[in-house]
N, C-alpha and C positions, 0 to 999 in steps of 0.2 A: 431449581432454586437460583438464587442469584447470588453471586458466590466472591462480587467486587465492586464497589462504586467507582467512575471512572472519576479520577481528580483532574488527569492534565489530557490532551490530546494531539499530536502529533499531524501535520498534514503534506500531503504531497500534492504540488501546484508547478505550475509550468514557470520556469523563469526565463525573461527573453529581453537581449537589448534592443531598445527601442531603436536606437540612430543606428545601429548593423540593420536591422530589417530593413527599414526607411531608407538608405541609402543603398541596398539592395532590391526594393521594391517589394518584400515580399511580405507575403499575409503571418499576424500568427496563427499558426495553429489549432484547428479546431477539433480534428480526427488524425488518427494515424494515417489515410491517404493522404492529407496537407502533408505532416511532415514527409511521407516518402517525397512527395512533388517536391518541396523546397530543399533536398538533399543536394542534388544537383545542382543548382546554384550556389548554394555555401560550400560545395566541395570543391566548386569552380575558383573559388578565392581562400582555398587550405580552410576552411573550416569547417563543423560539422556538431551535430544535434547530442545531445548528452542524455543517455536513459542509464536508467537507475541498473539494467544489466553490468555497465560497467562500471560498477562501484569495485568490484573485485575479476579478478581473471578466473577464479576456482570456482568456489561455491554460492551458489542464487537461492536465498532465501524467498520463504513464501513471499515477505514484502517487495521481490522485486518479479517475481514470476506470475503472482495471482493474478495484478491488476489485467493483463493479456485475456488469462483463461476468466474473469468475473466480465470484463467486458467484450468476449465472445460468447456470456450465456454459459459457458461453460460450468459442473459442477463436477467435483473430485471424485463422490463418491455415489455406489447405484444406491439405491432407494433404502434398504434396510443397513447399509455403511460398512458391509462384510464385504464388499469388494471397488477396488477404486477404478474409475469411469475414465479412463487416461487413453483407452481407443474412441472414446467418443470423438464426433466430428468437429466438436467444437473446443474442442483441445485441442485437435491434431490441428483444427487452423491457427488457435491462438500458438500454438508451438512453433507452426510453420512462420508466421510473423517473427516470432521472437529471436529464429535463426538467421532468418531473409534479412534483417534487420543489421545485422553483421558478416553474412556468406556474401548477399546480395550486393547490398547498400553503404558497405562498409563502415558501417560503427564504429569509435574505437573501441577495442577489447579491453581497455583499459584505461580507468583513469583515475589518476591521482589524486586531484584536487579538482571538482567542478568549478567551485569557489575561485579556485585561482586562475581557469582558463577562462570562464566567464568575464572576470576583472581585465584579464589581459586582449580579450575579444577572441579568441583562440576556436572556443564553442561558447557563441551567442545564444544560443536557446538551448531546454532540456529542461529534466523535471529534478527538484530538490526539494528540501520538508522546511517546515518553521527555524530549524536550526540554520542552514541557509539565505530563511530570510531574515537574519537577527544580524549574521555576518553581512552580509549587504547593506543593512542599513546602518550599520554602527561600525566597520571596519571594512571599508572599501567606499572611503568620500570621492577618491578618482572618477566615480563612473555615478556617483551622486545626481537625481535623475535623467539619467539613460538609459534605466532599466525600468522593466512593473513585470509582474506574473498577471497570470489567466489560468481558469482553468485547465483541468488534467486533458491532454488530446484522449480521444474515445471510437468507438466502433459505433457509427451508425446503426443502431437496429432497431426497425418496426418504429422509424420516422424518430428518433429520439438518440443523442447521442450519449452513449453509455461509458459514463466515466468513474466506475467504479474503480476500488483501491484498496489494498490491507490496511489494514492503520495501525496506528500504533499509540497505546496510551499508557498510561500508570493509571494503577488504582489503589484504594481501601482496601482493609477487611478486617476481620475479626475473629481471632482464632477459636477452636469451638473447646478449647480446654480454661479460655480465659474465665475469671471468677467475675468477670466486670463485664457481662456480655450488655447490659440494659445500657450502663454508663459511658460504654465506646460508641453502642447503636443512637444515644442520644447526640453525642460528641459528632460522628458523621451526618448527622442529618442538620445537626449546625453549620460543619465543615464544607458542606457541599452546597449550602445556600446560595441562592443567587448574590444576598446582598453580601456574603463576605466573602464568598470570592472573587466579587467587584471590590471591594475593600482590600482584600487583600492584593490585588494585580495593582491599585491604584498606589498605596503606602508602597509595596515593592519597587514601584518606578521612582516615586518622589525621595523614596528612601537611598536609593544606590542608581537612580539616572533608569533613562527609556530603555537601552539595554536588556536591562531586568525584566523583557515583555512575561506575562506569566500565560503560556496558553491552556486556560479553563478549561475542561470540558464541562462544565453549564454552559450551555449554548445561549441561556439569558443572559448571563453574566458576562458573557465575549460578545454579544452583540452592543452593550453600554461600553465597550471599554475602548480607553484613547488610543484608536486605531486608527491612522488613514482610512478613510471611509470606501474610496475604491477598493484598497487593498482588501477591506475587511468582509467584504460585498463575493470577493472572491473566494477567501476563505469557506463564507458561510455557505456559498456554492457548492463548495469544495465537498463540505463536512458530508452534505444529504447523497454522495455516495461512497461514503466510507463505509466496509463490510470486512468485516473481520473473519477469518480463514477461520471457517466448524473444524474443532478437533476429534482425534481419535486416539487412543493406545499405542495406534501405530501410525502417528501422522509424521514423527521424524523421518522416518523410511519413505514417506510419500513425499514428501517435502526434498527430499536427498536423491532421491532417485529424480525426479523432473528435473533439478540441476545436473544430474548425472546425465540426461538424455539430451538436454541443450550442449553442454559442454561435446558430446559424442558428434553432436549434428556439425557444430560450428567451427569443433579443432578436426576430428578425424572422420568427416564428412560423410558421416550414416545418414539414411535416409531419416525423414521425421519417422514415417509413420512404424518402421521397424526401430527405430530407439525407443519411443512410448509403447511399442508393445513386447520390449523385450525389460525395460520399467516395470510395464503391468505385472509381470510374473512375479520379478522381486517381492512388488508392492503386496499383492493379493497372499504372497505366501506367510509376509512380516502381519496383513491384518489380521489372515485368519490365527496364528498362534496367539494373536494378541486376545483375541477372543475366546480363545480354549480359554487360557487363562485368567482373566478374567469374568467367565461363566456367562458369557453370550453365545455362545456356539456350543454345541458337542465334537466329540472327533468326528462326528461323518458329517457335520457343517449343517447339522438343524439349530435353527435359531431357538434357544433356549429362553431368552428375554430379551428385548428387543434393543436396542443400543438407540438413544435419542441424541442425531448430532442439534451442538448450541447453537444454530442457525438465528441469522437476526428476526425471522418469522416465528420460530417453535421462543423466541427468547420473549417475545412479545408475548405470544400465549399464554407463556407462565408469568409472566408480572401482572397479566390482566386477570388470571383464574385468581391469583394470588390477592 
């Protein structure tokens, strides 16, 4: 079933000063091999590349860890989702990046404000969401065009660069105790229209200033609305690989544990492929009770009924059977 209309959408895009590149020579960004190449020259003048790893020093949510493992091809979980795929090879490389990135290349481990060292020229490029770019253009006139975004850097594979990403939105819904189930279902299907939530981004701005950008997820509806036309070129770029991480009963514990194995690689210098597979055990051990319990498995791990993750393929399925 379909269980949320999405209202707003979230995106994560490359932000880079123009006149820093330009007066360093250097390309933006197209794949993660650009940015390792261009490291060394911005380290060369104290500065350096800003990924979303360094949002925090502890813990890496799937929003900052996925986009690695979706744009190595990687999937979390084997085929029936009773057990997570975290020795796969295409993890242990997206892992291997995501360490090399800070053991190697030295990232900072931390950072505070991207927004503020971007402003100050500190870290000239990196990846940051809509929220970032709201601050840029409405609070930080200093650098008032010297900056533009591009798309997300990606992994080359099979002649195509793969810039996939978590995303992040808000939705609808409709509780299934409500007595008004017809009257709310008619209310979102008003709500979610193309034309009022062009009306509604548009009154929002004229109402309280540009500021106020409202980002849609109707994708018609943010392709009419007063955006910078490059900027918006890139957004929409942007959006056609946004995939959102299939869940499970036990996907906190899988989610917690890959932070747990970057964190192990990058402070207390374990090998990758022995932290993801000392992961795997945790992981497989939290999915299978998750599946006792709720009546996917038996104790000796026969599939009882099948567990369907909400992949953006199986989600298509059901809105088209549907």
């Amino acid at each position: 079933g379909v269980y949320g209309l999405p209202e707003t959408q979230n995106f994560n895009i490359l932000f880079y000063r123009r006149d820093i590149l330009e007066s360093l020579s250097l390309d933006v960004p197209n794949t993660w091999d650009d940015v390792l190449d261009m490291l060394p020259e911005l380290q060369r003048f104290g500065m350096n590349f800003y990924s979303m790893l360094s949002s925090s020093s502890a813990f890496k949510s799937f929003s900052t860890t996925m986009p690695f493992i979706m744009q190595h091809g990687g999937s979390l979980y084997k085929e029936d989702a009773t057990k997570a795929n975290l020795d796969s090879e295409e993890i242990i490389n997206a892992m291997t990046l995501m360490t090399d990135l800070f053991t190697v290349y030295a990232l900072p481990l931390e950072v505070g404000s991207f927004y503020n060292q971007f402003r100050y020229g500190n870290i000239p490029v990196g990846i940051g969401d809509f929220g970032m770019y709201i601050q840029l253009l409405f609070a930080a006139p200093e650098i008032a065009g010297l900056w533009d975004i591009a798309p997300l850097p990606g992994i080359l594979r099979n002649g195509v660069v793969d810039r996939s990403y978590d995303g992040a939105s808000t939705s609808s819904m409709i509780f299934k105790n409500s007595n008004k189930k017809e009257e709310a279902w008619e209310f979102l299907k008003w709500w979610m229209d193309e034309n009022t939530q062009l009306n509604y981004a548009e009154n929002l701005m004229a109402a309280y200033g540009p500021e106020y950008m409202w980002n849609t997820a109707n994708v018609k509806a943010y392709e009419l609305m007063s955006i910078k036309r490059e900027h918006k070129e890139v957004f929409l770029e942007q959006w056609n690989w946004v995939l959102d991480t299939a869940k499970t009963p036990a996907s906190y514990m899988l989610e917690r544990e890959i932070s747990n194995a970057w964190n192990r690689v990058v402070y207390d210098g374990v090998n990758v492929r022995t932290a993801l597979e000392d992961a795997l055990v945790v992981v497989n051990k939290e999915i299978e009770r998750k599946m006792i319990e709720f009546g996917f498995i038996d104790n000796r791990g026969n599939v009882l009924k099948p567990y369907l993750l909400p992949t953006k393929e199986t989600l298509e399925n059901w809105v088209s059977v549907s």
